[in-house]
C-alpha positions, 0 to 999 in steps of 0.5 A, spaced: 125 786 943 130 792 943 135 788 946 135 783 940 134 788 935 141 792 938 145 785 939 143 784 932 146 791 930 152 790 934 153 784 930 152 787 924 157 792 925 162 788 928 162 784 921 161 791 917 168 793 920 172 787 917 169 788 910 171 796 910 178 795 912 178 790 907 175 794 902 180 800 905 187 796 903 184 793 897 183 801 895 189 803 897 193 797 894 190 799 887 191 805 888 199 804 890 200 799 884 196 805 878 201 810 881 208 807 881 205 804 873 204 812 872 210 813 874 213 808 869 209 811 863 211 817 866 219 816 865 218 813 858 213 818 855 218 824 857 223 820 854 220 820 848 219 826 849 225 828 849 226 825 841 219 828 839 223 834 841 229 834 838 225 832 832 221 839 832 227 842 832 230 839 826 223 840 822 224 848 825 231 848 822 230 845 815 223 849 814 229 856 816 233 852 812 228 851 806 226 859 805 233 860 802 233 853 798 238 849 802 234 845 807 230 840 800 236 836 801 235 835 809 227 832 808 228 825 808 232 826 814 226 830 818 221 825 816 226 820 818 227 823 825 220 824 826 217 817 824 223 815 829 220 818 835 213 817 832 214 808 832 218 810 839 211 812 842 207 807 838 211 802 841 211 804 848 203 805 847 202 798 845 205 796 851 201 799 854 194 799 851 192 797 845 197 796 839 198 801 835 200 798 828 206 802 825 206 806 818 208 803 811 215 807 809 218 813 810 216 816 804 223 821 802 220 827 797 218 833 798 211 831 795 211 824 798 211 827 804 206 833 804 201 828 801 203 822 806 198 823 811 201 819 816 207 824 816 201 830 818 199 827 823 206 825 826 208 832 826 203 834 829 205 829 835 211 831 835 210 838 836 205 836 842 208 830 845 215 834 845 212 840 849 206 838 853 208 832 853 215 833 855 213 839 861 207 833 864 213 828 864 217 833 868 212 834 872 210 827 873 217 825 876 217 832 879 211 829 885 216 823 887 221 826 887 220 831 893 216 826 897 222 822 897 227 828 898 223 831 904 220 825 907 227 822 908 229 830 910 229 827 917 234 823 917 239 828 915 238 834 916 244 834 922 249 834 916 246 840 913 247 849 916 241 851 919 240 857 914 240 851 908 232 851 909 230 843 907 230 840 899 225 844 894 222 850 896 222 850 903 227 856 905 227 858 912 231 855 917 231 848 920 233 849 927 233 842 930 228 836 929 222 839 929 223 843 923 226 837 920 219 832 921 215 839 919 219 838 913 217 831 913 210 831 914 210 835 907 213 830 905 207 826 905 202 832 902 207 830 896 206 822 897 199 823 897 200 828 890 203 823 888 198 817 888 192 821 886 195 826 880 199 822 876 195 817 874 191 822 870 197 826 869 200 819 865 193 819 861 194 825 858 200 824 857 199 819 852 193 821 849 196 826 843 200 820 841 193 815 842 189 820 837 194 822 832 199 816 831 193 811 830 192 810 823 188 815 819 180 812 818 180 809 811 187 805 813 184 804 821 178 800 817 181 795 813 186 794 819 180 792 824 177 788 818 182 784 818 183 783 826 175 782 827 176 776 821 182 773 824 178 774 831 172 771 828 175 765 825 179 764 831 173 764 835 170 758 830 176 755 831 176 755 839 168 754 838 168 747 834 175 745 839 170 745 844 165 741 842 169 736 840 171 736 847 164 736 850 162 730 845 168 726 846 166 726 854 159 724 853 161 719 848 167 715 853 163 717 860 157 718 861 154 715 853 158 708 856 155 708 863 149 709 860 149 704 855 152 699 862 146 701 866 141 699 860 145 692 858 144 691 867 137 692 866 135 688 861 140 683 865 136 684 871 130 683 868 132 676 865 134 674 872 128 676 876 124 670 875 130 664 875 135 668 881 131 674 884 138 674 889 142 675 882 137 680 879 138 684 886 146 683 885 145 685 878 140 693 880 145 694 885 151 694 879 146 697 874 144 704 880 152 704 881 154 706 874 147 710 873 150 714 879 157 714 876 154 717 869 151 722 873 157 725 876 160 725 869 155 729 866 156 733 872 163 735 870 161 735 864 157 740 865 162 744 870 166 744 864 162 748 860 160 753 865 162 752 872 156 753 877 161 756 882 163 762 877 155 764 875 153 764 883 161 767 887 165 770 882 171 769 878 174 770 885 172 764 889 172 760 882 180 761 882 180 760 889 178 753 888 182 752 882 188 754 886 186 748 892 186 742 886 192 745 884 198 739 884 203 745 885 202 751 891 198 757 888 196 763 891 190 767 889 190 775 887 184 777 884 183 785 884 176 786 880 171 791 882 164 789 881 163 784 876 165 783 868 160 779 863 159 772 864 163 770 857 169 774 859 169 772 867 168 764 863 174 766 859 179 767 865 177 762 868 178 756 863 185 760 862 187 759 868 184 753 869 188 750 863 195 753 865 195 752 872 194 744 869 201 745 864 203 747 870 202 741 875 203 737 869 210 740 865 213 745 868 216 741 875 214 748 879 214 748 886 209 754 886 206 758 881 202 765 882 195 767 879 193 774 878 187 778 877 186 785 876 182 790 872 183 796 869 178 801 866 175 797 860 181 791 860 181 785 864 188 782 866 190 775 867 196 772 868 200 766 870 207 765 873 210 759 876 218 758 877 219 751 873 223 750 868 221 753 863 221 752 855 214 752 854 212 751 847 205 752 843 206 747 838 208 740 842 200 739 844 200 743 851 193 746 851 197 753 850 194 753 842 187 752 846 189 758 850 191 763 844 184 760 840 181 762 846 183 769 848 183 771 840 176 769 840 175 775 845 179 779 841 184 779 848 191 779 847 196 772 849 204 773 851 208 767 853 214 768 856 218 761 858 226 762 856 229 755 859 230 755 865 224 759 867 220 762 870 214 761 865 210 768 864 202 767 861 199 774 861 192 775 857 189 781 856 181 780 855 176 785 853 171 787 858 167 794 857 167 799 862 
């Protein structure tokens, strides 16, 4: 009995080892891709920055300018500099998080501006943005940086005198190539600051302009009230499509089978007196198209909710989505735990009508599925290398795809120039 007991202990670690190291890769994939987008975020924010500098300035010289009564004439031009770099950061937010909508017009008097409270809160971003902000971004692209340059030390540091010292703030002498793999292996110290400090570094980065460049509360509300109207509507409109689809596939399946079985009993039964050989004939047919409507009503069923989905998971869904494609795809999926069923049934009816565009008008060789989430958002998207030109308004199933994802209050973008490749990114909803 303790033999079996340790066999099976055995057995278990054996499997064990696999499912870390997967899980091991899968972490430091996630962590490598969240790191170079922070480094990406990091580059635009100091750019920004930059401008939300420049823009503090010109309010500090027109403020010195106005004490003497010269620097009235200057307003318009601040307020035009700062709400250029304010609408710069909204932009480069809103591809990155949640749409920031931009302000009315620049207001251009002196009382439009000291009332106007989109003005406020916009100076104050800037003053933040073009300090802090500008400072994290230095920092940011600081750790890359020097992880590149004394990583790469090793490999030529025979061109530089040994009293140079290596990159950075190493000053002592480099006498042979010890020294420089020494030099190296604080190169990976800066790697791995790299990967864990950015990210947050990045967030925090963003946070001024993602607090002050929002809309002010009253302004906010209407426009949530019109998004949550349209999103509303959009989910009535994707609801009654598919109830349309669902009654049309009992009404041509699985209602005309049914309707064939009934017609073969009552034929089967008038024969069973004059020819039992026909009226056996006639129950085989009859036990067919009951068998047929069953399978209907089965896809029919799986087209509301995939079985697979509810037991597996959106992975081993869009594994098996992948397998019946008529074009190759691969399968990336990177979701930690499990979303909620409506979202995981979105994504999966997303590409599940994508991946059929594909196989029917795009003339790809192959296509690409990925999976991914982040915090409070799921990420889908869709690529393939045909030949592009696809358009939402000639009946292809993308009009469906956008009706879906708004109901979810998620975002669409296709991208298909002529050509290709064709682009399908969503971006649904997915709490915390």
């Amino acid at each position: 009995m303790p033999r079996r007991d340790a066999a099976g202990a055995s057995a278990a670690a054996g499997r064990l080892g696999p499912q870390l190291w997967r899980a091991a890769r899968r972490h430091l994939r996630r962590r490598l891709r969240m790191s170079v987008d922070a480094v990406e975020h990091l580059v635009g924010g100091l750019g920004t920055s930059i401008l939300a500098l420049a823009a503090v300035l010109l309010l500090v010289l027109v403020a010195l300018a106005s004490v003497v009564g010269v620097g009235l004439a200057m307003v318009p031009s601040a307020a035009k500099a700062v709400r250029l770099a304010a609408n710069r950061e909204r932009a480069r937010l809103s591809r990155w998080d949640r749409d920031l909508p931009l302000p009315p017009a620049v207001p251009t008097s002196l009382r439009d501006v000291l009332r106007d409270p989109w003005f406020r809160r916009e100076c104050a971003f800037v003053g933040i943005h073009g300090t802090v902000g500008f400072g994290l971004g230095v920092l940011g692209l600081s750790l890359p940086i020097s992880a590149v340059q004394n990583l790469l030390f090793p490999l030529y540091y025979w061109v530089l005198p040994p009293e140079a010292g290596g990159p950075g703030f190493i000053d002592w002498r480099i006498d042979g190539l010890p020294d420089a793999l020494l030099v190296g292996l604080i190169g990976v110290g800066w790697l791995a600051a790299t990967v864990a400090l950015n990210p947050p570094l990045a967030g925090l980065q963003a946070l001024p302009g993602r607090r002050l460049l929002a809309p002010p509360r009253d302004v906010d509300m209407s426009l949530r009230i019109a998004e949550l109207t349209a999103t509303r509507a959009a989910a009535l409109d994707a609801h009654a499509v598919e109830l349309r689809r669902i009654e049309r596939s009992l009404h041509d399946g699985a209602q005309n089978r049914l309707v064939a079985v009934t017609v073969l009993l009552g034929a089967a039964r008038r024969a069973m007196l004059r020819n039992p050989a026909r009226a056996v004939e006639i129950l085989d047919r009859a036990h067919d198209s009951a068998e047929l409507a069953l399978a209907e009503l089965r896809s029919v069923v799986r087209g509301i909710l995939p079985p697979v989905l509810d037991d597996r998971g959106l992975a081993a869904a869009l594994d098996g989505l992948a397998a019946g494609c008529g074009v190759p795809c691969t399968v990336e999926v990177d979701v930690p735990g499990r979303c909620a069923a409506s979202v995981e049934a979105t994504a999966y009816f997303v590409v599940a009508e994508a991946l059929t565009n594909v196989a029917r008008h795009s003339g790809a060789a192959s296509a690409a599925v990925t999976v991914r989430r982040s915090i409070d958002r799921l990420y889908v998207s869709v690529v393939d290398d045909g030949r592009g030109g696809a358009d939402e308004g000639h009946g292809s199933g993308i009009g469906g795809i956008r009706r879906r994802v708004q109901g979810h209050d998620g975002r669409f973008t296709l991208t298909s120039p002529p050509g290709g490749p064709t682009t399908l990114l969503v971006e649904l909803p997915c709490g915390s």
